[in-house]
N, C-alpha and C positions, 0 to 999 in steps of 0.2 A: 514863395518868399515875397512879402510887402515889399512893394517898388519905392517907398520911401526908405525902406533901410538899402538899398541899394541888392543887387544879385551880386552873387557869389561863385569866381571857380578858386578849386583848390590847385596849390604846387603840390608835388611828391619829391618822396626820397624813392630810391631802387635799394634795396636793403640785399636783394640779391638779382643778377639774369640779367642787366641791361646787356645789349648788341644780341647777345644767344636769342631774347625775347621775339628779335627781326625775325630769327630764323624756326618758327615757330615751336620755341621750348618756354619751357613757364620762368616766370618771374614773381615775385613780393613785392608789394608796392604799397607806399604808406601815404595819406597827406601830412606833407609838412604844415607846422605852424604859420604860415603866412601864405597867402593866396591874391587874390583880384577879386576887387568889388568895384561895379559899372552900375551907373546910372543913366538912361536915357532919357531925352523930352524932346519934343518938337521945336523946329529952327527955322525963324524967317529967313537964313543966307546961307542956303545948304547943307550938304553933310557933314560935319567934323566928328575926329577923336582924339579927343585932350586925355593925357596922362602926363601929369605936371611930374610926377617921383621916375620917369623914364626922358622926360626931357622931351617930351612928345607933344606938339599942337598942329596937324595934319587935318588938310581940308580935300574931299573924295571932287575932283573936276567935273563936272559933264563933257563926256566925250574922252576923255583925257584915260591913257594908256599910264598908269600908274607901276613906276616900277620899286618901290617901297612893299618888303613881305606883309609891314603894317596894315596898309591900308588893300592890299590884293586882297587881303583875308580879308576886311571889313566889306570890302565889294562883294567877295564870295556870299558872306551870309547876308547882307543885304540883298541881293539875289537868289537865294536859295528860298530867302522869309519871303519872296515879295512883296519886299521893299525899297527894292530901288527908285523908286519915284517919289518918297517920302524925306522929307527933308528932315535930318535928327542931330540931335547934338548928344556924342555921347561922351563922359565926363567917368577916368578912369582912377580909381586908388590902388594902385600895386605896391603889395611888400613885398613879394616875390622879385628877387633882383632880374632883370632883364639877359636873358643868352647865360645863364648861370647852371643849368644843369636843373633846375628844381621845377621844371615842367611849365616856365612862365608865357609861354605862347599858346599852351592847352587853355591854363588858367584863365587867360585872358579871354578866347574863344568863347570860354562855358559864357564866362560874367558878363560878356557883351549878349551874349545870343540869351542868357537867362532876364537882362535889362530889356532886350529888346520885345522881350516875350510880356513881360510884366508889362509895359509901355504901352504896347500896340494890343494886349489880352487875346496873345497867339492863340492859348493853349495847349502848349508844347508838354510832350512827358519829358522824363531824362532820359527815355533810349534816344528818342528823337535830337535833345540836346549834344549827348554823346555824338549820337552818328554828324551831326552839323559839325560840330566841333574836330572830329577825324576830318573831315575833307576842308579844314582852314589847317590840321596838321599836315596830311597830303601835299599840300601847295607850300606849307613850311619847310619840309623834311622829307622828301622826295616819299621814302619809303618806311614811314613811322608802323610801329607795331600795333598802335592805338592804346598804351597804355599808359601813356601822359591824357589823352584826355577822358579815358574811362575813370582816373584816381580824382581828375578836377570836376568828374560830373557828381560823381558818388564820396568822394569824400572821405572813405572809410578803408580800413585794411584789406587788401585782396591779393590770392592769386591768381593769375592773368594767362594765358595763352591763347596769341591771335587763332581766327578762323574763321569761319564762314558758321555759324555765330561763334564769336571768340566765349574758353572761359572765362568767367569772371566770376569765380567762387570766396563770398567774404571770408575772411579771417576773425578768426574771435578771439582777443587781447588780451588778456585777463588782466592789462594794467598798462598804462604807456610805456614804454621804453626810453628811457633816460639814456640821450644822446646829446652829440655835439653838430653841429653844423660849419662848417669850415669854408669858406672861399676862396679860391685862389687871387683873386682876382683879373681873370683874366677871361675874358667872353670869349665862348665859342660857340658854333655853330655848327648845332648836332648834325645835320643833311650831310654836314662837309665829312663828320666824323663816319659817319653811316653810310655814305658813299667808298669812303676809303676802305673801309674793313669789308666792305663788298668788292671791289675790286682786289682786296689781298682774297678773299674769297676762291673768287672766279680761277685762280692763279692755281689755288692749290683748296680743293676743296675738300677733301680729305682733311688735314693737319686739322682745319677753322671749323669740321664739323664735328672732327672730336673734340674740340673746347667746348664746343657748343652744348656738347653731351655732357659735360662735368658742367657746365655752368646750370644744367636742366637738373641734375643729381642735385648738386650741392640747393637748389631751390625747393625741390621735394624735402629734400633732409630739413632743409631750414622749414617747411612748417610744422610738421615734426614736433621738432627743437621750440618753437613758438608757442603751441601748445602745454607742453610740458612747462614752458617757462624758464629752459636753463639759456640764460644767458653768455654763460662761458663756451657753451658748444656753438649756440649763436653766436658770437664772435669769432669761433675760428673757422667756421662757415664762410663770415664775410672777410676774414681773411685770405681764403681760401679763392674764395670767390677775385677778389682783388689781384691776384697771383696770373688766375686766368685771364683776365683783361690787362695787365701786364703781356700776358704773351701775344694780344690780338692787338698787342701798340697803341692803347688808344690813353693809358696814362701821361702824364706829363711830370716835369721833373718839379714843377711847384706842388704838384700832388702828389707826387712820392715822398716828398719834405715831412707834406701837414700830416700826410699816412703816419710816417717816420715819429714824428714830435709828437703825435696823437699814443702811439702804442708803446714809446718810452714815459709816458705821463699819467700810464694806467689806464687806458681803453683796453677793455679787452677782445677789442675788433676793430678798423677803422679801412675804408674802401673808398671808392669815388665812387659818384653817384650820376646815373643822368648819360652824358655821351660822351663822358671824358675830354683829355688835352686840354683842360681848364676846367673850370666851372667851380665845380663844388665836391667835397667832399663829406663824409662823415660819419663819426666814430662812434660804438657803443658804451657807455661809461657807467655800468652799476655804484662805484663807489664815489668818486668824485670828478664829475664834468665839470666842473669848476677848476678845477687844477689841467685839465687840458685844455680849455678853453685864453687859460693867463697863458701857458704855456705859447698857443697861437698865437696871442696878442702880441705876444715877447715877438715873436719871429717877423710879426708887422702882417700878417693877417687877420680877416676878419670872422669870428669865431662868434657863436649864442651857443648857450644852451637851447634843448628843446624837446621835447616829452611826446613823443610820435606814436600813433596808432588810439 
């Protein structure tokens, strides 16, 4: 990608398998319509990273023990690139909302290390990208699946299952899927979530590794279902699916709501998406996403349509 247009990572939805994914079962994973685009150039007074839509203008110190995730991760790939001795200014535009569930700390990883690459004429493949970008999610998320930054390197429909090489088998769409995108508003932080449902784990491992086994089922079926193109089974797939991370705690009562107002308004699927207890949600709407979308409005969240995969 021309470093004038800026590098690009993408956010995702989890259509189906988020937590089970940790535990190495597959997931679905789509980019969403809004992502991260980073621009870099050379800086007479240091390092900085500005992202004015996050509220963010963060300067890297010399010497200095930075305890911001922001800027650790920026140290990390500046260090990884061998560049830390390079003075850069990198200048960030994120739609993806910040701690929202849509993958926006992969995002940003790819778009900075894809900026950086374009900037400095690294080199870099996407595996390479990828893997840089898992060890800025490592140091975000204690224990990520790597499938937030597989979706924001690649960009396109996949199923996923971590390993030593993880799958990553694309998916092939035969049309976007007409969805809604919901937010609770309310940031969370996925580590925190992911740590929890490992500790309910450790407790009882049995109960959370037969979820884990219907959350890997119901992922298999759904592409299946994907292929064929029904949508109504695909929705009680992610119903389904929804049901299960209900029982592993990781919903929240504003996401059981927009779930709620989503599947009374004509979705005929709607789940949280991402690490739960906030973030995001959203719904499958063959007929009118529009009419869920007002519905969330009504309730005082913030709702788009959006045409995924």
């Amino acid at each position: 990608m021309k470093e004038a247009e800026g590098a690009v990572g993408y956010g995702k939805v989890i259509l189906i398998g988020e937590h089970a994914v940790v535990y190495g079962r597959h997931a679905i994973a789509a980019p969403a319509p809004m992502g991260v685009r980073a621009r870099a150039e050379d800086s007479k007074d240091g390092t900085e990273l500005i992202i004015p839509r996050w509220g963010v203008e963060q300067r890297l110190g010399p010497g200095t023990k930075h305890s911001g995730a922001l800027l650790q991760s920026l140290e990390l790939i500046l260090k990884r690139l061998e560049l830390a001795d390079r003075p850069l200014r990198i200048r960030v535009d994120a739609s993806v909302p910040r701690a929202g569930g849509l993958g926006g700390s992969a995002a940003l990883a790819v778009a900075v290390i894809r900026a950086l690459d374009a900037h400095c004429a690294l080199g870099l493949t996407d595996r390479e990208v990828c893997a840089h970008a898992y060890e800025c999610e490592r140091l975000a998320h204690g224990m990520p699946s790597g499938i937030d930054n597989t979706v924001a390197t690649y960009g396109r429909p996949l199923l996923y299952r971590r390993g030593e090489p993880p799958l990553i088998e694309p998916l092939h769409v035969a049309k976007p899927l007409p969805m809604v995108i919901g937010l609770s508003g309310v940031e969370r932080l996925t580590a925190r979530t992911v740590a929890r449902v490992r500790e309910a784990w450790q407790r009882d491992k049995s109960r959370h590794e037969r979820i884990f086994d219907e959350i890997d089922a119901l992922a298999m079926q759904g592409v299946a279902v994907l292929e064929a193109w029904d949508l109504q089974q695909l929705g009680q797939l992610m119903n389904a699916c929804q049901c299960q991370l209900q029982a592993l705690r990781v919903s929240s009562c504003e996401l059981d709501e927009m779930i709620e107002i989503a599947r009374a308004n004509g979705a005929v699927g709607a789940k949280l998406t991402g690490g739960g207890d906030g973030g995001a949600m959203i719904a499958l709407c063959p007929d009118d996403p529009g009419n869920v979308v007002r519905a969330l409005q009504q309730a005082n969240y913030q709702a788009m349509e959006a045409s995924i995969g």
